[in-house]
N, C-alpha and C positions, 0 to 999 in steps of 0.2 A: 517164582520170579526167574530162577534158574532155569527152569525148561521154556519158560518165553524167549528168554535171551538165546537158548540154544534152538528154537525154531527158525527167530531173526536171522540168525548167523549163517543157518541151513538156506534158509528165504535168499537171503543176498549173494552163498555162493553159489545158487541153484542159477540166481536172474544172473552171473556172470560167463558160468559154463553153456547158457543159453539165451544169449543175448538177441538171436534171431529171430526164437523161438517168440522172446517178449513184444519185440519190438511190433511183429505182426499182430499181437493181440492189443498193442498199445492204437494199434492204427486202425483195427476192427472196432476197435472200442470209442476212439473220434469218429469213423466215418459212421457206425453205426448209427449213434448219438445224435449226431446233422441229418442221418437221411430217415431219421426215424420222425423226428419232427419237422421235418421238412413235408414228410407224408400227412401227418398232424394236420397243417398246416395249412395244406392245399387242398384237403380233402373235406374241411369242416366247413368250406361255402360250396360244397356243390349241390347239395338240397336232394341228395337219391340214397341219403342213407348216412350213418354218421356210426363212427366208433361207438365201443362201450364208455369208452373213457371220455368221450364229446359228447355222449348224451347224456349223463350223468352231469356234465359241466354246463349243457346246454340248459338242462330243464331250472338249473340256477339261476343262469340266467334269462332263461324265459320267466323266472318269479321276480325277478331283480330287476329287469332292463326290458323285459315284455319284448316284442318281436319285432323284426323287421320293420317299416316304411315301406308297402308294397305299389303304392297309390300311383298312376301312371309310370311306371316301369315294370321290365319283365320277370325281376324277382317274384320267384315262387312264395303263397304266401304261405307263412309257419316259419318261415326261413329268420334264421337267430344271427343278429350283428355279430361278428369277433372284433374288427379291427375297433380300437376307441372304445374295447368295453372292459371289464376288470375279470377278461377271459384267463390273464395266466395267473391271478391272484385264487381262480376258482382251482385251476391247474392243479397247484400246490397245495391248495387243501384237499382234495381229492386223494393227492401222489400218499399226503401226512395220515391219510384214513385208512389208503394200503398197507401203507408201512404197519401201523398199527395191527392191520390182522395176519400182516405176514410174521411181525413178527412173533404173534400168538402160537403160529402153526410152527414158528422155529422154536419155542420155547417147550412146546413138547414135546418134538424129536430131541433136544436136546437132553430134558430132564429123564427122558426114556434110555439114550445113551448113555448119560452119565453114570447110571445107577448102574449100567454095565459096566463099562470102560474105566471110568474114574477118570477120564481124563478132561481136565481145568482148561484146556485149553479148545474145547468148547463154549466155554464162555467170554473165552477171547473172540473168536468167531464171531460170536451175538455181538458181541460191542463193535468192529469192525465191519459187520453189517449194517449195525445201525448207521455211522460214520459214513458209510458209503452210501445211504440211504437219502441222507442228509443233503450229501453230494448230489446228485441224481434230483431230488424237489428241489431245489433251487436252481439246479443247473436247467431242468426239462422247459421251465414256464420263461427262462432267461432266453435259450435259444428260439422259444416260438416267439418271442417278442419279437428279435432279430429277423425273424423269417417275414413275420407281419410287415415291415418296413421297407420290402420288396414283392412282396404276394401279391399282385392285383386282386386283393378279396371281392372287391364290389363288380370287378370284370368277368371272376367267374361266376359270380351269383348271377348276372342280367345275361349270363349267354344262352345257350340254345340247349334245351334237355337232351338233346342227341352229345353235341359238345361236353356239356356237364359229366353224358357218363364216360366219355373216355378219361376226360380228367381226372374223373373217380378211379377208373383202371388206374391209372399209370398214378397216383396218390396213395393206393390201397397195395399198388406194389412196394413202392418207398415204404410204407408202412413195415410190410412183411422181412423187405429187406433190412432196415436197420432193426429188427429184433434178432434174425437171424447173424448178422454182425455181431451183433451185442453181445447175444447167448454167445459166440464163437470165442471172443475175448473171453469171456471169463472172468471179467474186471467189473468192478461196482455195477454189479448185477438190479441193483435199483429195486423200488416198492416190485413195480408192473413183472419182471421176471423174476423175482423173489418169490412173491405172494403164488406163482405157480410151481416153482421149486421146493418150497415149503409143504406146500397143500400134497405135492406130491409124496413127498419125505415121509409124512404124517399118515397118510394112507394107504400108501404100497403100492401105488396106482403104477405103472409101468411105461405107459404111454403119453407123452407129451401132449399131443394133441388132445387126449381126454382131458387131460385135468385144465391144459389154456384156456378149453370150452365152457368149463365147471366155474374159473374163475372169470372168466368174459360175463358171463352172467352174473355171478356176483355181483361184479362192478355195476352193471345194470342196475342193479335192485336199487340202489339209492335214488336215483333218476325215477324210476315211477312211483316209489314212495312220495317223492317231492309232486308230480305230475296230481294222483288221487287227492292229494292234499289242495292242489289251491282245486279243485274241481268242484270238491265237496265245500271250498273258502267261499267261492264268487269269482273266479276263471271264466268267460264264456267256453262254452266245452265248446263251440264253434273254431275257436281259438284251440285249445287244447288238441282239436283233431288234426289243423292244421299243423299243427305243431309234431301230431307224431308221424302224418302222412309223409313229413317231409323227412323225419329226422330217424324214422323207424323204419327202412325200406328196403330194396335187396341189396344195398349196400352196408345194413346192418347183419345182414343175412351171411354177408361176406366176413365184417370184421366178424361173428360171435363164432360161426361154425367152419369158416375154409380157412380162417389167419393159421390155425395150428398146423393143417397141412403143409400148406403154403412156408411156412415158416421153417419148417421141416424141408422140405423141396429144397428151397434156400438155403440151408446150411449145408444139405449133403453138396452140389455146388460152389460154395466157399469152400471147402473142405479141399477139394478138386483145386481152387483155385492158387487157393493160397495153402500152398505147399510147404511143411515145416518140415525140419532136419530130425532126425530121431533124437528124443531127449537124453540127455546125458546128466545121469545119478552123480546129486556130490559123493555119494554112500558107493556110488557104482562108477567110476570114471572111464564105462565103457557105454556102445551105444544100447540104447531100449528103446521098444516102442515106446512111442508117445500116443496116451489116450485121448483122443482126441473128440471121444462122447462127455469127457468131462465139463 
């Protein structure tokens, strides 16, 4: 209890001698947040490809709420309703299913270091992971709501495939940018960059972008699991093909193997932009670099 209290005290006079330092990661960490879902958001009616984390939601509700209404209009068919469906209810059991195997891959870096270090206050960590975690599912599926109530969803589904894919560009860049925010903050890092920071930890994997790939797939699996399943239930696969033509395309090609780059790209840019003061040690009351790959 003693060295928790004495972490606290270090925590609060580190956030005082560096107030600058915080406030930019406080406002990485909002704007992240918005433009991350906002990418979400705008990107899951364009019908050229869909996240890991949309296709895995989508094939829920392709077995829940079946498809589209294609019938004289230009909606592509395969194409999956969001607005007016129990799309951020799927959200968050999803975000609760990461959590779960992220916090798997944290629980054996941790029990790996404990048995070295001794130190307890790893498993303070886990618990204030979790807590943040918490934060993050409820907060992700709240904000897409929010966005829902202003997206024209049904204006980008009925518009022109050419149109759809710049949409998708400038969608899949929001994307990339509020992760690269997010990661930049350093603040309730949530299931979706947990679950890659973990996996990492656990591995020794050194590269960012490898292991975001390794888990983008991941996330996938559950989504064609559901897919094989009503296939083999009584799906028309006619149905099912529509469904992955639309939802499986180079726009999935984008979220599973170029987000890591890309993400990467984007931060070294933030880094650039948002310019922080050298951090100042309560232990050291002169200046040090500030690591700023943490």
């Amino acid at each position: 209890m003693f060295e928790i209290k004495t972490k606290w005290n270090y925590l609060v006079k580190d956030i005082s001698l560096n107030k600058r330092n915080y406030s930019f990661r406080i406002v990485a960490l909002i704007l992240g947040l918005y433009i991350f879902t906002l990418g979400i958001t705008i990107g899951s009616q364009t019908a050229v490809g869909v996240s890991m984390i949309d296709f895995t939601i989508f094939s829920g509700l392709f077995s829940s709420e079946g498809l589209m209404e294609t019938q004289g209009t230009t909606i592509v068919p395969g194409t999956i309703k969001v607005q007016d469906s129990p799309y951020a209810l799927y959200c968050g059991l999803l975000y609760v299913g990461m959590s779960i195997v992220s916090l798997i891959f944290m629980s054996i870096w941790v029990a790996k270091d404990y048995k070295t270090t001794r130190n307890k206050m790893l498993f303070v960590m886990m618990g204030l992971a979790v807590v943040g975690d918490i934060i993050i599912i409820l907060g992700i599926p709240l904000l897409i709501e929010m966005n829902l109530l202003y997206i024209p969803g049904a204006a980008i589904a009925n518009a022109a495939p050419g149109i759809r894919v710049y949409i998708f560009m400038l969608a899949f860049a929001c994307y990339a940018l509020g992760i690269a925010l997010w990661v930049y903050a350093s603040l309730l890092s949530g299931p979706y960059n947990s679950i890659c920071t973990n996996f990492l930890k656990v591995t020794g994997i050194k590269s960012y972008s490898v292991g975001r790939t390794a888990m983008n797939l991941l996330i996938l699996a559950p989504g064609f699991i559901v897919i094989i399943i009503m296939g083999l239930t009584g799906t028309p696969w006619s149905d099912i093909g529509n469904f992955l033509v639309v939802n499986i395309s180079f726009g999935t090609v984008f979220y599973v193997f170029v987000l890591g780059i890309v993400v990467t790209a984007w931060g070294k840019l933030i880094r650039k932009i948002l310019i922080v003061k050298p951090h100042v040690s309560p232990d050291e009351p002169k200046q040090t670099e500030l690591n700023l790959s943490e």
